[in-house]
C-alpha positions in Angstrom: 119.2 -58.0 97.2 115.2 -57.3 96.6 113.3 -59.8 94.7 113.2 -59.7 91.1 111.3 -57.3 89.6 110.7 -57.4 85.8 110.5 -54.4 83.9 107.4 -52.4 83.8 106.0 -51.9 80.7 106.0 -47.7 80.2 103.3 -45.4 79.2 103.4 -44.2 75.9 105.1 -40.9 76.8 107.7 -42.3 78.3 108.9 -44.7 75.8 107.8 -42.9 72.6 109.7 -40.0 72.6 110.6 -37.7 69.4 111.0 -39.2 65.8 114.2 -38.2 66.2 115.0 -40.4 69.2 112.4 -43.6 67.9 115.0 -43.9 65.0 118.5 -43.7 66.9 120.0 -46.8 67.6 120.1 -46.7 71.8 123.9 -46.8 72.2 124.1 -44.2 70.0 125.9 -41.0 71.8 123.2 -39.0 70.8 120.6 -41.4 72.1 122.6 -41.6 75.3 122.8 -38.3 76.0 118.9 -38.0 74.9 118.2 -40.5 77.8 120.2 -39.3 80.5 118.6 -35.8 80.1 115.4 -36.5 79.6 115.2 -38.2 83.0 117.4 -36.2 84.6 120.8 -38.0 85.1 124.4 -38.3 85.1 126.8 -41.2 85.6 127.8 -41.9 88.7 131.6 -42.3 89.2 131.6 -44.1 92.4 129.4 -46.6 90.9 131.5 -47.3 87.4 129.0 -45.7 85.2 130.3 -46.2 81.5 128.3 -46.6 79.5 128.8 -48.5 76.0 128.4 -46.5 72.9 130.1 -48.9 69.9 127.7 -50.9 67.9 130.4 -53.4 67.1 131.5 -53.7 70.7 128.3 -54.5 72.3 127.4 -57.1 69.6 131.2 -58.6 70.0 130.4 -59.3 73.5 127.1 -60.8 73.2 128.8 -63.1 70.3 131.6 -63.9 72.5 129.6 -64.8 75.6 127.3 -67.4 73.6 124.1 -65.6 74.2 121.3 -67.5 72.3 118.4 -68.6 72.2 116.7 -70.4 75.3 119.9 -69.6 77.4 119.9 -67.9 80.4 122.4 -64.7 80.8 123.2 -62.8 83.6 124.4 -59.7 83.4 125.9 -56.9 86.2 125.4 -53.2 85.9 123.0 -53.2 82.9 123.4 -49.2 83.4 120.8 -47.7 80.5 120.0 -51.6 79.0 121.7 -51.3 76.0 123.6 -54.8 76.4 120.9 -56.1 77.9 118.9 -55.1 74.9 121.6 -56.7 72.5 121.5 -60.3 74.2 118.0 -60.5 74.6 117.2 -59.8 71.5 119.2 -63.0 70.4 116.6 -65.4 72.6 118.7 -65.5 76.1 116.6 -65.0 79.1 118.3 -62.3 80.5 118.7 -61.8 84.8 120.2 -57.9 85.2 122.0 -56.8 88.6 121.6 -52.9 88.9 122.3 -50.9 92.1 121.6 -47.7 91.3 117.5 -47.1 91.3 117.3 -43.7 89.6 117.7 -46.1 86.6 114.2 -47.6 87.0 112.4 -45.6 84.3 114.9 -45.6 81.9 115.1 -49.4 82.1 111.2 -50.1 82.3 111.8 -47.6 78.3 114.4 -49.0 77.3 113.8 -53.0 78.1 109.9 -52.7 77.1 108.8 -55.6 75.4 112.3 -58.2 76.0 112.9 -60.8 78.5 115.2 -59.0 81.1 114.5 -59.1 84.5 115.8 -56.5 86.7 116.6 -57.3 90.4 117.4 -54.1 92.4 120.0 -54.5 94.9 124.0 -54.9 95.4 125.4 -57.3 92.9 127.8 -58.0 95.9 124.8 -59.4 98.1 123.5 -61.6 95.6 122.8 -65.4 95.4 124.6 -66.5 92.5 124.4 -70.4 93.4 120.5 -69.9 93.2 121.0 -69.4 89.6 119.9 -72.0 87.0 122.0 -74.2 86.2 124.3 -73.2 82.6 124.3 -69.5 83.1 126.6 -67.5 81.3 127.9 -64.0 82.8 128.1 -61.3 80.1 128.6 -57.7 81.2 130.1 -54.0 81.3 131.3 -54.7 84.9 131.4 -52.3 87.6 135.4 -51.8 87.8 136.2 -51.2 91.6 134.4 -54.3 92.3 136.1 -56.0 89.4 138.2 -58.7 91.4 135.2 -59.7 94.0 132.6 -60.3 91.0 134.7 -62.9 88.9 135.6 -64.5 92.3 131.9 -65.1 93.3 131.6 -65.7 89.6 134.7 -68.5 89.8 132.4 -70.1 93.0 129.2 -70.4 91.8 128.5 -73.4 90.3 125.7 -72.7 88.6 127.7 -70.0 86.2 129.5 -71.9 83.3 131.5 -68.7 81.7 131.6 -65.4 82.6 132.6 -62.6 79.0 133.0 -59.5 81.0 134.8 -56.1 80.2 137.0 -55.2 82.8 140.2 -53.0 82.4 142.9 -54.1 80.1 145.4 -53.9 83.3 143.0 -56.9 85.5 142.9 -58.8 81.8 146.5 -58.9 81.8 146.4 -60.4 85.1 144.3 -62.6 84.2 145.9 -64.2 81.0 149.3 -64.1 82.4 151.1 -67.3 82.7 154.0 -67.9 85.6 156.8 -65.9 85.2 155.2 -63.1 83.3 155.6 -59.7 84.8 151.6 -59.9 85.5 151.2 -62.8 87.1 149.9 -63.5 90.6 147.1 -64.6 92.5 144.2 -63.7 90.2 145.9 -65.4 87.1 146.1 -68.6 89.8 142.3 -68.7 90.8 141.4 -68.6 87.1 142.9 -71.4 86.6 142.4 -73.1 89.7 138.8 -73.0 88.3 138.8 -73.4 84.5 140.4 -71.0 81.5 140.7 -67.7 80.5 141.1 -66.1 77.1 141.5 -62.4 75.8 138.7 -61.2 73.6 139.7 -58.1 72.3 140.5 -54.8 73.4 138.3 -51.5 74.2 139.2 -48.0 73.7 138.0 -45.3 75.6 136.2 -43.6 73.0 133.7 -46.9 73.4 132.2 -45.4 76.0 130.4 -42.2 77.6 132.2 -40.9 79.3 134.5 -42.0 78.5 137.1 -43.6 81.4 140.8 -43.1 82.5 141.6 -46.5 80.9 141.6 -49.0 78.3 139.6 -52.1 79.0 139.5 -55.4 77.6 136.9 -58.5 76.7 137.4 -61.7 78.6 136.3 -64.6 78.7 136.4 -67.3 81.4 134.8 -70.8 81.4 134.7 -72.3 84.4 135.4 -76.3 84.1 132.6 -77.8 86.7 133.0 -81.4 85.6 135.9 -81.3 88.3 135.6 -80.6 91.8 135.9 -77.2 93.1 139.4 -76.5 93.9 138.8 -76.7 98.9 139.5 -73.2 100.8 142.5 -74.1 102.1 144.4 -74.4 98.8 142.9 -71.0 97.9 144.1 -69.3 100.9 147.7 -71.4 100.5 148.1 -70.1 96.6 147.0 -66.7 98.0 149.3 -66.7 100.8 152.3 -67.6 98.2 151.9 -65.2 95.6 150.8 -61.8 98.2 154.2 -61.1 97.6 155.0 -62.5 94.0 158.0 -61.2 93.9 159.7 -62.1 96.8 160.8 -65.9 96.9 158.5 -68.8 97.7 159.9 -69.9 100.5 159.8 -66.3 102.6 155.9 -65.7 101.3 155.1 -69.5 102.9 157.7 -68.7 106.2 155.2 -65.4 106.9 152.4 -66.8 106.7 153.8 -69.4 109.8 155.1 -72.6 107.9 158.5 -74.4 109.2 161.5 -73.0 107.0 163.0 -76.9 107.0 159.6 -78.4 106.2 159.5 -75.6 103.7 162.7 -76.5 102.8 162.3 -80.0 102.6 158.7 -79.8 99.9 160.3 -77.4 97.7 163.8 -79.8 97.6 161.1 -82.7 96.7 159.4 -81.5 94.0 162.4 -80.1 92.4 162.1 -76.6 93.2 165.1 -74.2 94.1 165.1 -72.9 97.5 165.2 -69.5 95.8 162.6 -69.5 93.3 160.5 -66.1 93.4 156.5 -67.1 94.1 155.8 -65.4 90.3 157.7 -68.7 88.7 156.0 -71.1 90.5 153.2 -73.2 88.7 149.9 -73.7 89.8 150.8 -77.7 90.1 153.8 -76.8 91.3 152.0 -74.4 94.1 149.4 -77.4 94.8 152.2 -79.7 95.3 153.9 -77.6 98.1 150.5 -77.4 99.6 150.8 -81.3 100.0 153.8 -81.9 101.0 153.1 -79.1 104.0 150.0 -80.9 104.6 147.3 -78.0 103.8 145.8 -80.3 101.4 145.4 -83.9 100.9 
């Protein structure tokens, strides 16, 4: 990642524009498409360029993430700064990941004057654990990097909740208690580190352009009063649900555990020998990894 670089204040050509566009609220379609023209853009599919366009939503997900005064946000993909706008504007001190640099003068417009610092650079690279202390995650995430954001976001102990839009298909996941049809390994690390709760949902029509699917607000708070949960239990509860559907005991057999010692764990915690690895708690899972000595 580069350094961070706040927002350059712009001339007044840049930022004035017509009365027209001074008047429009900025995640307004017209407004949007007033921006992207003027400097020459277009979103970019391959980076997850949707941009927000629903008054309601954007202030929803500010609400829902806690941003207020004196706090410090940070948000991924801030795209034309329209949520960034929305939560700095209620006193949080806003930190803004963006990759894509031919954004640079429409932020430096559309940021003048708030407390958001942009740092330029892959949101995948980045330091999270050299974040302050009590940082809250809201954003518009990038979807095809969905999954490895909240798990960085799950590991940095600095980050306290994370209120993020993702599609509704990953919120499922992540909701879904054992035995539900949408339960598996992401549903597991969520709660390995804290709690997760649906929001609300999006429609496409929130956004230009609009995407292929509907999303979701969710939020996760992540309980750091307790220790992180070590590797090797992450890797165990990963190995056991790869394969949700097939039985516990074939996932933990692949993966090079003894069938009898297998055998003999799932017989002492109560567990059939059959059970599929989607109706398996996470204590349950934990337990296993005990008895098979992964973790102590």
């Amino acid at each position: 990642m580069t350094q961070p670089d706040p927002v350059s204040a712009p001339t007044e050509s840049q930022h004035e524009g017509t009365p027209a566009t001074r008047t429009v609220p900025l995640h307004s379609p017209a407004r949007v498409r007033e921006l992207l023209a003027r400097h020459g853009l277009r979103p970019t599919k391959s980076l997850g360029q949707n941009f927000l366009i629903d008054g309601n939503i954007l202030r929803a997900i500010a609400e829902a993430g806690g941003a207020g005064a004196g706090g410090h946000v940070l948000e991924v993909g801030p795209g034309l700064g329209v949520l960034s706008a929305e939560i700095a504007s209620r006193g949080a001190r806003v930190t803004a990941l963006e990759k894509d640099e031919r954004l640079r003068p429409v932020l430096a417009e559309t940021l003048q004057g708030l407390d958001v610092t942009v740092v330029w650079g892959d949101a995948l690279d980045f330091d999270y654990a050299g974040l302050p202390g009590g940082t809250r995650v809201i954003a518009n995430l990038p979807y095809y990097i969905t999954g490895p954001l909240l798990s960085r976001f799950m590991r940095a102990a600095p980050i306290v909740s994370a209120t993020v839009l993702v599609q509704k298909e990953v919120a499922q996941r992540l909701v879904s208690p054992p035995g539900s049809d949408s339960y598996g390994f992401l549903s597991a690390l969520a709660a390995l580190y804290g709690s997760v709760r649906h929001v609300r949902d999006v429609p496409k029509g929130a956004f230009l352009p609009a995407p292929d699917v509907t999303s979701s607000v969710i939020r996760l708070d992540f309980d750091r009063s307790r220790p992180p949960p070590p590797p090797e239990l992450e890797r165990f509860v990963e190995a056991a649900l790869h394969h949700r559907r097939k039985t516990l005991r074939n996932n933990l057999r692949m993966v090079g555990h003894d069938a009898a010692q297998i055998d003999g764990a799932l017989a002492d915690i109560g567990l059939r020998p059959d059970v599929r690895a989607e109706d398996v708690p996470l204590a349950a899972l934990e337990a296993v990894a005990r008895k098979l000595g992964v973790i102590r």
